[in-house]
PLY file of the C-alpha trace (Angstrom):
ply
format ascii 1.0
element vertex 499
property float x
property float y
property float z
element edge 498
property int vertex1
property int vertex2
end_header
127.06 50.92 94.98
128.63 49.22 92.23
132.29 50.13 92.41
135.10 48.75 94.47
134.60 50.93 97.96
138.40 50.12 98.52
139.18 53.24 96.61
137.07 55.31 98.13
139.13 58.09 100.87
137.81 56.80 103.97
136.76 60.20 105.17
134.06 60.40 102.63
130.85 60.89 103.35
127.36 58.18 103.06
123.99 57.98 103.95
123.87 54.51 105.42
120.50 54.00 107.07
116.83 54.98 106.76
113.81 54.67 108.85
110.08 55.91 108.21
107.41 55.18 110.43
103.68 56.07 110.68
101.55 55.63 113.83
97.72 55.42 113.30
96.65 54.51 116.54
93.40 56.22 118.17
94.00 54.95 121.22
96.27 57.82 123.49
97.45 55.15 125.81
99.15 53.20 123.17
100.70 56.43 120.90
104.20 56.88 121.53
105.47 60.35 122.05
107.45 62.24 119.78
110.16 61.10 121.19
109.11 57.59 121.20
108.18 57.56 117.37
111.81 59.05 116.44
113.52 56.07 118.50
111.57 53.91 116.17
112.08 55.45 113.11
116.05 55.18 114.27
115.47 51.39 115.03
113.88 50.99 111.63
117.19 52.36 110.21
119.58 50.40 111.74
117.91 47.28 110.81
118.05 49.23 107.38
121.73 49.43 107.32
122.06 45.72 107.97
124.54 46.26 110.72
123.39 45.97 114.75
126.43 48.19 115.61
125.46 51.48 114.01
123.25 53.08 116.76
125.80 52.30 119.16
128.28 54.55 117.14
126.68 57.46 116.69
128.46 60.78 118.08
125.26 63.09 117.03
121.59 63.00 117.34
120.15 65.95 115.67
116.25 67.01 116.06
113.83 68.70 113.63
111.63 71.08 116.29
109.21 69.04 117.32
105.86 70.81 117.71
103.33 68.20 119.19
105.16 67.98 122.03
107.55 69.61 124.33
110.91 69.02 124.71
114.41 70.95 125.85
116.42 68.77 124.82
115.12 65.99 122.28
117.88 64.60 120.91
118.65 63.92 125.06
115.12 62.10 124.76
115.36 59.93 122.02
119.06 58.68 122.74
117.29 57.24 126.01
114.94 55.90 124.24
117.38 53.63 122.42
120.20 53.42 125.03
122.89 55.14 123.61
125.03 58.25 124.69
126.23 60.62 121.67
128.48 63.21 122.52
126.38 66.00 121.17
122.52 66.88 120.27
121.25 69.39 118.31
117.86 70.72 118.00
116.38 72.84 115.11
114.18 76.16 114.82
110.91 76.08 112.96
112.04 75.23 109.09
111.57 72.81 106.57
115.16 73.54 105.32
116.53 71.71 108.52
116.92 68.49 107.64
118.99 68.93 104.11
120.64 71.61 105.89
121.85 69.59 108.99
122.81 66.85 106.20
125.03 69.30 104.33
126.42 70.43 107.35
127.28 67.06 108.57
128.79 66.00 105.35
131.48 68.56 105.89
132.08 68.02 109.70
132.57 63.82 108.29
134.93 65.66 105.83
136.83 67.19 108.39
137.27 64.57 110.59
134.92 66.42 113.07
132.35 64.44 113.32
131.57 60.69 112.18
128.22 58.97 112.62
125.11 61.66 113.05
121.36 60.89 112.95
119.16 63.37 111.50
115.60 63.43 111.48
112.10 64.03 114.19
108.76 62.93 114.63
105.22 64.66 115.05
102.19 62.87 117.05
100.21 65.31 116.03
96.77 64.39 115.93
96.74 62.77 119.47
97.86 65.58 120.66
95.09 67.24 119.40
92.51 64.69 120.25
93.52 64.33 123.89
93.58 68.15 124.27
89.99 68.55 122.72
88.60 65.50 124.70
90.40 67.87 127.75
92.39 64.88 128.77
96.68 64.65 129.52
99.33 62.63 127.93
101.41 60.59 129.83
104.87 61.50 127.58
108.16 61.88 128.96
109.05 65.15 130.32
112.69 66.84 130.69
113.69 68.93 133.66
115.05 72.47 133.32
118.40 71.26 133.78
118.10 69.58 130.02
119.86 71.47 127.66
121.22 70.57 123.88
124.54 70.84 123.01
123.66 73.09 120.44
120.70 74.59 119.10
120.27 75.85 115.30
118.16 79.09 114.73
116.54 81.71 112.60
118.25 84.76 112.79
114.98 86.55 113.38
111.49 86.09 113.02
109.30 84.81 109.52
107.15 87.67 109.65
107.97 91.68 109.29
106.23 93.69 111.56
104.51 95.59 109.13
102.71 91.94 107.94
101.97 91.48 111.56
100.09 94.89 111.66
97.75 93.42 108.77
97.76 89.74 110.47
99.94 88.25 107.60
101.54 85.72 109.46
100.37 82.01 108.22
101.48 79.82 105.66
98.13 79.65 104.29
97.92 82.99 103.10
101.56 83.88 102.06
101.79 80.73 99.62
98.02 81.82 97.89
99.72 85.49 97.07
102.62 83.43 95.94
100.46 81.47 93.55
98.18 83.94 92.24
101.43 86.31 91.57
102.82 83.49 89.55
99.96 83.02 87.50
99.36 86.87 86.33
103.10 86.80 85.91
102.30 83.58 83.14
99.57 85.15 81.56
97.02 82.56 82.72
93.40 82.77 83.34
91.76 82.34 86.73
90.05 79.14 85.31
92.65 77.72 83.40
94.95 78.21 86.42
92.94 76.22 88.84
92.83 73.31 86.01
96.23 73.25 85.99
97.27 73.13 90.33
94.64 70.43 90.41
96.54 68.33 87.42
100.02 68.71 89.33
98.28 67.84 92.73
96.65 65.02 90.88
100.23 63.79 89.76
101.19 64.23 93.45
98.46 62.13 94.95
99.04 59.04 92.45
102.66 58.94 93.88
101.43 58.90 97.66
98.69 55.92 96.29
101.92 53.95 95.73
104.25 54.92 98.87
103.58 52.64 101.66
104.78 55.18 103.79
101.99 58.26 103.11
99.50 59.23 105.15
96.85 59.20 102.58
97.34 56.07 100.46
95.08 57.18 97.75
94.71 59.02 94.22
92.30 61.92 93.78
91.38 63.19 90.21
91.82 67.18 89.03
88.27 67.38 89.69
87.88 66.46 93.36
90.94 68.60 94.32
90.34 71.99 92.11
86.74 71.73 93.07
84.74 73.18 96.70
83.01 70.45 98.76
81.83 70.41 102.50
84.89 67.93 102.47
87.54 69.99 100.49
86.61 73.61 101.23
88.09 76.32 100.01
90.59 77.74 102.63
92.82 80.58 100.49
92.08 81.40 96.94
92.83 79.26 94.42
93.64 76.13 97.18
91.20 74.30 98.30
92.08 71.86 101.49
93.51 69.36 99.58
95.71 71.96 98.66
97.37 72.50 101.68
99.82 70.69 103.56
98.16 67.76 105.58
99.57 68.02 109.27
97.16 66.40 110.61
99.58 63.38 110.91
101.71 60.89 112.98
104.97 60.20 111.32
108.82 60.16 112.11
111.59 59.43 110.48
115.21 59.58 110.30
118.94 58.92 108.72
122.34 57.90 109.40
125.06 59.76 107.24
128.99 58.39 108.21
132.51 57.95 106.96
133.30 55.60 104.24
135.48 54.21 106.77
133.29 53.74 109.22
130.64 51.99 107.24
133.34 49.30 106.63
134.07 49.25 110.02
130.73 48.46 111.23
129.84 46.30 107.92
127.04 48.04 106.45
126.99 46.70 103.01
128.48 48.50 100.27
124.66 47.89 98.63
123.40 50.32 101.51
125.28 52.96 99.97
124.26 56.13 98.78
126.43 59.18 98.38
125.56 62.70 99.20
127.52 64.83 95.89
126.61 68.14 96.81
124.48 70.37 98.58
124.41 74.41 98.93
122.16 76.40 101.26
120.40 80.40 100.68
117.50 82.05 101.86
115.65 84.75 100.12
115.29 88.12 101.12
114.45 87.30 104.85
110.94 88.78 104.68
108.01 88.55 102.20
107.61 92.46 102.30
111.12 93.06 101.00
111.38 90.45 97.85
111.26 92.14 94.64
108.57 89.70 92.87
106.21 87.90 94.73
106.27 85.17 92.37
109.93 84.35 92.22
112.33 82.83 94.25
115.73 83.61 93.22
117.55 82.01 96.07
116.45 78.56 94.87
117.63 79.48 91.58
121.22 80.37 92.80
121.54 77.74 95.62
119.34 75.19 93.46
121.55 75.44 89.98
124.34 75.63 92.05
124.09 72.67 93.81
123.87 70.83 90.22
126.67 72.68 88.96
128.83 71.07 91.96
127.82 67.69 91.58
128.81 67.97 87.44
125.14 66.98 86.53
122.24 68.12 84.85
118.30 68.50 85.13
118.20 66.02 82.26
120.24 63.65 84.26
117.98 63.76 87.85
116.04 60.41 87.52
114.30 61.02 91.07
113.47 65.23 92.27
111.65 65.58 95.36
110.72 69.24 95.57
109.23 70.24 98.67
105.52 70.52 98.34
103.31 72.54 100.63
101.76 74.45 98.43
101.54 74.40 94.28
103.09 77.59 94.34
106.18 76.08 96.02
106.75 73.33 93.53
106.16 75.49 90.54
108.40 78.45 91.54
110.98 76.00 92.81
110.58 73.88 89.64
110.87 77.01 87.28
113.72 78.34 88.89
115.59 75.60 88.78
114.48 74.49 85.14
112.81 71.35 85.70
109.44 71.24 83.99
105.89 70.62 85.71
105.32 67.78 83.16
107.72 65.21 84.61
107.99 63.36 88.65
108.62 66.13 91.13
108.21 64.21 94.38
108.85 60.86 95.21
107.05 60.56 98.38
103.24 62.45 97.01
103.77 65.32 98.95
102.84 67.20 101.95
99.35 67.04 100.96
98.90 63.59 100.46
102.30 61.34 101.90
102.25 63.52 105.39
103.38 67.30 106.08
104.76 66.18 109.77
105.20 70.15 110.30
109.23 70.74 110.05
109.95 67.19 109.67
108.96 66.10 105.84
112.29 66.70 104.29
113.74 63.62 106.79
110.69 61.60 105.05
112.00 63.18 101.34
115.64 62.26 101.71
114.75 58.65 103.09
112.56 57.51 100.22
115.04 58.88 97.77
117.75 56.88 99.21
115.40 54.01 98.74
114.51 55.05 94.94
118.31 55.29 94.33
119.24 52.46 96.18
116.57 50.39 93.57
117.57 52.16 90.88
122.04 51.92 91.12
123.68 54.84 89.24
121.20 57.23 88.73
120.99 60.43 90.21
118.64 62.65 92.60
117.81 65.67 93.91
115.79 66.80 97.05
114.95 70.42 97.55
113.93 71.77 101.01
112.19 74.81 101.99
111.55 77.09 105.42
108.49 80.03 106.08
107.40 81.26 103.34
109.32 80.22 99.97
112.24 81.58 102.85
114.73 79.03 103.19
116.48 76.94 101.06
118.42 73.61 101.32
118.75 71.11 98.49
121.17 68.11 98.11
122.29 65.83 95.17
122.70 62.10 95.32
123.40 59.03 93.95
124.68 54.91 94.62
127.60 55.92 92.62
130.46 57.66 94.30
131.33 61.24 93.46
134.30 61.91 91.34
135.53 64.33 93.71
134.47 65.22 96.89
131.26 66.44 98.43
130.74 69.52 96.94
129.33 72.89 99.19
128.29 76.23 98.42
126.71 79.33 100.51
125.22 81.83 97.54
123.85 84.07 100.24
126.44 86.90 98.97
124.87 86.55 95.78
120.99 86.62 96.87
122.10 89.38 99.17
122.90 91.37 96.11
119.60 91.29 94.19
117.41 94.14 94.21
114.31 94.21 97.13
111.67 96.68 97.97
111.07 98.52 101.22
107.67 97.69 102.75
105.71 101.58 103.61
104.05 100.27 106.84
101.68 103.06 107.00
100.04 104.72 103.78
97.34 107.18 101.83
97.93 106.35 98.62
96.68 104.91 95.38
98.45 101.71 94.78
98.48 98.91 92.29
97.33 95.39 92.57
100.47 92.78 92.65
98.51 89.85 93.60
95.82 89.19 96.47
93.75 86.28 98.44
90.63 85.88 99.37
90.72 83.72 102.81
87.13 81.66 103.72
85.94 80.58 106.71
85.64 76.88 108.23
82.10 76.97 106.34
83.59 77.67 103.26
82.42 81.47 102.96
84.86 84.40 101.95
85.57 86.25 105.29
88.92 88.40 104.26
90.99 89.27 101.07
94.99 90.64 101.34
96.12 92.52 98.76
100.07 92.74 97.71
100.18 96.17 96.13
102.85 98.32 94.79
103.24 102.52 95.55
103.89 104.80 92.53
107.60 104.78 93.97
108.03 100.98 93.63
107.54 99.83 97.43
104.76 97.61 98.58
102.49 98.12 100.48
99.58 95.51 102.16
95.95 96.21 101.98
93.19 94.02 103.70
89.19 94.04 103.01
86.30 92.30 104.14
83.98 93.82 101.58
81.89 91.00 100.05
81.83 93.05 96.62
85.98 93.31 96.72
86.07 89.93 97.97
83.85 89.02 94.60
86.05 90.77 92.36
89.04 89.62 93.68
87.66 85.60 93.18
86.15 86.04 89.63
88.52 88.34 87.98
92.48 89.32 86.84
92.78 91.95 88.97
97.02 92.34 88.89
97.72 95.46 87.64
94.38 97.06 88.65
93.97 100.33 90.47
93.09 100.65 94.19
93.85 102.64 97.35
95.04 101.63 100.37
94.42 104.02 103.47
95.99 104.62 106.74
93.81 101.77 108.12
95.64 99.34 105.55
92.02 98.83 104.14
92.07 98.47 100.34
89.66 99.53 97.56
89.48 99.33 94.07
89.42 102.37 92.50
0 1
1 2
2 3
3 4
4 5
5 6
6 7
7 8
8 9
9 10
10 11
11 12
12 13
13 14
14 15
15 16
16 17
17 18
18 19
19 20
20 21
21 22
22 23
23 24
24 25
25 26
26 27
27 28
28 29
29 30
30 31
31 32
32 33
33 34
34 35
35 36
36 37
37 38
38 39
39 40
40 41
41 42
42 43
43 44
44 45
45 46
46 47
47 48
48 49
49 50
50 51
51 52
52 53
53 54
54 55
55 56
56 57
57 58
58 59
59 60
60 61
61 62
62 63
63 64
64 65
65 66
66 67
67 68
68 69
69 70
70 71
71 72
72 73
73 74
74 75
75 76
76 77
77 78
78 79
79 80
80 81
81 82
82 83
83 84
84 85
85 86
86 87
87 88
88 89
89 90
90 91
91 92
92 93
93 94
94 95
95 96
96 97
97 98
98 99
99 100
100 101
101 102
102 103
103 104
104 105
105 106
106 107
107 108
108 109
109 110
110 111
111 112
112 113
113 114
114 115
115 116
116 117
117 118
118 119
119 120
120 121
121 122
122 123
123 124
124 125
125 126
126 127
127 128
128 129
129 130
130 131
131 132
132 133
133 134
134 135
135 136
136 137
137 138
138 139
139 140
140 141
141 142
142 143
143 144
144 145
145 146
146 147
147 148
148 149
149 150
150 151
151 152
152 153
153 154
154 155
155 156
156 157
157 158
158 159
159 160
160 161
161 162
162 163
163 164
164 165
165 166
166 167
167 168
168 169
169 170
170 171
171 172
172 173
173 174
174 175
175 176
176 177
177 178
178 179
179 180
180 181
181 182
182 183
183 184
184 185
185 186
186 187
187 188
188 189
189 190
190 191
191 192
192 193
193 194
194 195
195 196
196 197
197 198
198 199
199 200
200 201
201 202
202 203
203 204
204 205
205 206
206 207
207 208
208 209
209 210
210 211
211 212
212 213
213 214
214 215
215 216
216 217
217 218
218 219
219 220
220 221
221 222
222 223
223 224
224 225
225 226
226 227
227 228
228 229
229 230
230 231
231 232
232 233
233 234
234 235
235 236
236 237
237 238
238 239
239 240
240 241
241 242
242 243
243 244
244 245
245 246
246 247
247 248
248 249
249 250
250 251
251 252
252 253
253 254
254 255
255 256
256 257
257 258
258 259
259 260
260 261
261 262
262 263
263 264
264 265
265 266
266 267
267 268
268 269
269 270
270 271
271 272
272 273
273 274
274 275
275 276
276 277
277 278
278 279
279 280
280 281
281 282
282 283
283 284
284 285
285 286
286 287
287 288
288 289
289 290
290 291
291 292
292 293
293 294
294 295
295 296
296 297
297 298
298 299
299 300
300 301
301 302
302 303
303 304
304 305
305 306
306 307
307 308
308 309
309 310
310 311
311 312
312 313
313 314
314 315
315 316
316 317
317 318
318 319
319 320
320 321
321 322
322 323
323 324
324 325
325 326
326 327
327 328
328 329
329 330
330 331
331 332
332 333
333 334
334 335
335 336
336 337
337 338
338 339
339 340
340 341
341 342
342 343
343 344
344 345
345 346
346 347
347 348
348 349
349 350
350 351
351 352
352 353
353 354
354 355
355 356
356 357
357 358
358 359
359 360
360 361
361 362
362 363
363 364
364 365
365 366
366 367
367 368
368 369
369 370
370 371
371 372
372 373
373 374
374 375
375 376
376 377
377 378
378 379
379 380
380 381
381 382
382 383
383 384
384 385
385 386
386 387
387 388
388 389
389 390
390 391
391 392
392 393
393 394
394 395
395 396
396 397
397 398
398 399
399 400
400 401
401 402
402 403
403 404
404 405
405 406
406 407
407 408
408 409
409 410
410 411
411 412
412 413
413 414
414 415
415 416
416 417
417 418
418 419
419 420
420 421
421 422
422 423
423 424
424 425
425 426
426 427
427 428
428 429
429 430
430 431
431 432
432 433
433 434
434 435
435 436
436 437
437 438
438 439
439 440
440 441
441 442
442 443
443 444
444 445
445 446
446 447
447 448
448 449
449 450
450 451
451 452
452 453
453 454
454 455
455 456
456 457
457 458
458 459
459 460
460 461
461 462
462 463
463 464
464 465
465 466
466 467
467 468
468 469
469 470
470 471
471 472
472 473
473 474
474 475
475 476
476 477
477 478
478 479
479 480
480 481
481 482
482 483
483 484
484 485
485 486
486 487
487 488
488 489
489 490
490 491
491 492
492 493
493 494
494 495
495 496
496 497
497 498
C-alpha cells in the first residue's frame, strides 16, 4: 500500500496474512491431519504478516468442510493446534463459494464493529487418506468428542441435486459440468472437433501458470495435444474432458487468510506493505437446481453478482490485471468468463487451476484469494478479481481487490432478488414423449470405454426432461456428431432414443 494508512477509518477492512502449504509425504505416520495442515498454513501466515501477535488476536476461525477427515468442530481443532482461543468457529457446507463468501461476510461484520480478526481457510489430506484406507490400515488423527460443537455452522438450504436427477443418477460433478460444456458449444456454433481444440488450448494456458506457482500440485506444462487427446494415462472420463480435464483432488494442500481492521493491523504492526484491500464482493446462486435453469449453458447469476461486484468497486474488466476464475471444469471458466465479459484470450487464473495447482475439494478458493494477494502485493495498485463457485455452476461468490485503498467503503450486494426473477423450467420427472436434444454426455469407464450417455432434452411444452442410454450405437452418435436440436424420445423408463 502506497498511501498514508493514517487516513484510512480504522474500521476498514484488510487482508493481512496468507499461508499455502502442500504436504507430499507418503509416509502416513509423518502426514499431518487436516487439522494439522490448516495450523500450518495459519503459521505460514502469520510469519506472512510480519507480526508474531496476529494469531493471538484472532476472535474467528472459520473452516471450509473438510472431507478427508472428520471433524465436529474444526475450527475447535485447529485453534489447539496453534494455542489460541477465538471466541467463535464456524464451519462450512460442501461449496466452493465458501471461502469468498465467508470473506465478504467478514468484511461487513469488521465494518460493523462485530467482529475484528477472522481466519478463513481448510485443508484436505486427501490422498493418505485414501492410501491408508486401501492398504486397510487407520490414521492416528485427532478425534473430537460429541460434546464438540461450532459456534456456528453455514449451510445449503437444501440439497445439489433434484430428485428427479437422482432418479436418473445425475448427481456428480463429472457429468453435470460435460452437459454444461457441450450446451455451450452448440449454443456457439462450434464443431465437435474444433471444440475439443479449443478446451485443450485454455487448459494448456492453465497448466503453464501452475508450471510457475510454487505452490501447485502439478508443477508442470502440458501441450493442447496431451490434454484434448485419450491415453491409458489421460482417459476419457465425460465427453469432451478427458482426466486432465477434471479437477485434480487427488491432493494434500491447506491454506488460509487473515482479514482485520485497519486499526488493528496498526495495532499489531503488520506493515502497511502487507496490505491488500478487499473493495467489494456480492454473492447469488442460480436457480438452485440444474433441472430448473432455463439454458444449460448459461449462468446468469454470475453475470448479475459478477458485473455487480465490478460495478461496486468503480472498475472495469479492462482494469483487472490479475482474474482467478474458478476452474473445475472448462465449462466453468468459459461460462463464468462470458458472463462476466472477460475474454478466453487473456490470464484467467493465477494459481493454474484445479486441474493442475490442486482442487483440495471445497478448499481451492482459500488457495485463489492467497496467491492473488501475493500477485497484488508484487504488483502495488493494480486491481483483481477472484470468482468462486459451489455444485454445479450453483453458487456464486466473487470479490475485488487491490494494495490501494478503496475510495469508499467495502462495497456488498445480494442480487438473489434479481436471479430469482429470471425465467426457469419445470423438470417432468416421469414422461412418454418425443423430446428434443439440449445437450448430452457420454460417460466411460475406468478403461476408457463408453458405458452411459445423459441426455438434457426439452418437451414440446418447454420443460426438460432427462433421458439416459447405454446403447453403444446412441452412445456413437452422441460422440461423433451435433446432435442439439435432434429428435428423440424419452420413455417412462427415462431411456432415450433418437428418433
Amino acid at each position: 500500500m502506497t498511501s498514508d494508512s493514517r487516513s484510512l477509518d480504522p474500521r476498514w477492512p484488510v487482508i493481512v496474512a496468507v499461508g499455502q502449504v502442500e504436504q507430499r509425504t507418503t509416509d502416513p505416520a509423518a502426514a499431518l491431519s487436516p487439522a494439522g495442515l490448516m495450523a500450518e498454513a495459519a503459521r505460514t501466515a502469520q510469519a506472512d504478516s510480519g507480526s508474531d501477535r496476529l494469531l493471538a488476536a484472532v476472535d474467528t476461525v472459520a473452516v471450509i468442510r473438510i472431507l478427508s477427515w472428520k471433524y465436529r468442530d474444526p475450527g475447535a481443532a485447529v485453534a489447539a493446534a496453534l494455542g489460541i482461543e477465538p471466541r467463535r468457529t464456524i464451519v462450512t457446507d460442501d461449496g466452493g463459494n465458501y471461502p469468498q463468501m465467508l470473506l465478504n461476510r467478514a468484511c461487513r461484520e469488521i465494518t460493523a464493529g462485530t467482529s475484528d480478526v477472522v481466519m478463513i481457510g481448510g485443508a484436505e489430506t486427501w490422498r493418505t487418506r485414501t492410501a491408508v484406507r486401501k492398504a486397510g490400515g487407520s490414521l492416528d488423527w485427532e478425534r473430537q468428542d460429541d460434546s464438540a460443537e461450532p459456534t456456528e455452522s453455514v449451510t445449503n438450504h437444501q440439497d445439489l441435486w433434484h430428485p428427479g436427477e437422482v432418479a436418473r443418477q445425475l448427481m456428480m460433478p463429472i457429468q453435470f459440468y460435460p452437459l454444461f460444456e457441450n450446451a455451450l458449444r452448440a449454443e456457439r456454433g462450434w464443431d465437435l472437433e474444433e471444440h475439443r481444440d479449443r478446451i485443450a488450448r485454455l487448459w494448456s494456458g492453465f497448466s503453464e501458470v501452475a508450471s510457475r506457482n510454487p505452490h501447485a500440485w502439478i508443477q508442470r506444462s502440458y501441450t493442447p495435444t496431451e490434454i484434448r487427446d485419450a491415453t491409458p494415462e489421460n482417459r476419457m472420463v465425460g465427453y469432451p474432458y478427458t482426466k486432465l480435464m477434471n479437477a485434480n483432488n487427488a491432493v494434500e494442500q491447506g491454506a488460509a487468510f487473515i482479514v482485520c481492521s485497519v486499526g488493528t493491523a496498526r495495532d499489531l504492526g503488520v506493515p502497511s506493505d502487507r496490505w491488500v484491500f478487499p473493495w467489494a464482493g456480492t454473492d447469488a446462486h442460480e436457480h438452485w437446481w440444474v433441472s430448473h435453469r432455463w439454458s444449460l449453458a448459461e449462468a446468469p447469476a454470475i453475470r448479475l453478482a459478477g458485473r455487480r461486484a465490478l460495478d461496486l468497486a468503480g472498475t472495469g474488466v479492462d482494469d483487472l490485471a490479475h482474474v482467478d476464475v474458478y476452474s473445475c471444469f472448462p465449462s466453468a471458466v468459459q461460462i463464468a468468463a462470458g458472463e462476466i465479459g472477460l475474454g478466453t484470450d487473456r490470464p484467467l487464473t493465477v494459481t493454474g487451476g484445479l486441474s493442475f495447482a490442486g482442487g483440495p475439494w471445497n478448499n481451492y478458493v482459500s488457495h485463489a484469494i492467497s496467491a492473488t494477494v501475493d500477485r497484488l502485493r508484487n504488483d502495488a495498485g493494480s486491481m483483481g478479481l477472484v470468482t468462486a463457485n459451489g455444485g454445479f455452476l450453483t453458487k456464486h461468490a466473487f470479490g475485488v481487490y487491490s494494495t490501494t485503498p478503496p475510495p469508499t467503503p467495502f462495497g456488498y450486494a445480494d442480487v438473489q432478488d434479481e436471479v430469482d426473477a429470471l425465467p426457469s423450467r419445470e423438470l417432468a420427472e416421469t414422461v412418454d414423449s418425443d423430446v428434443t436434444v439440449e445437450t448430452s454426455t457420454v460417460m466411460h469407464d475406468r478403461d476408457g470405454a463408453p458405458e452411459s450417455a445423459v441426455i438434457a432434452t426439452l418437451l414440446p411444452d418447454g420443460r426438460r426432461a432427462w433421458g439416459t442410454s447405454t446403447d453403444e450405437s446412441i452412445m456413437k452418435v452422441l460422440l461423433t456428431e451435433e446432435t442439439a436440436g435432434r429428435s428423440g424420445h424419452v420413455d417412462g423408463q427415462g431411456r432415450f432414443d433418437l428418433t
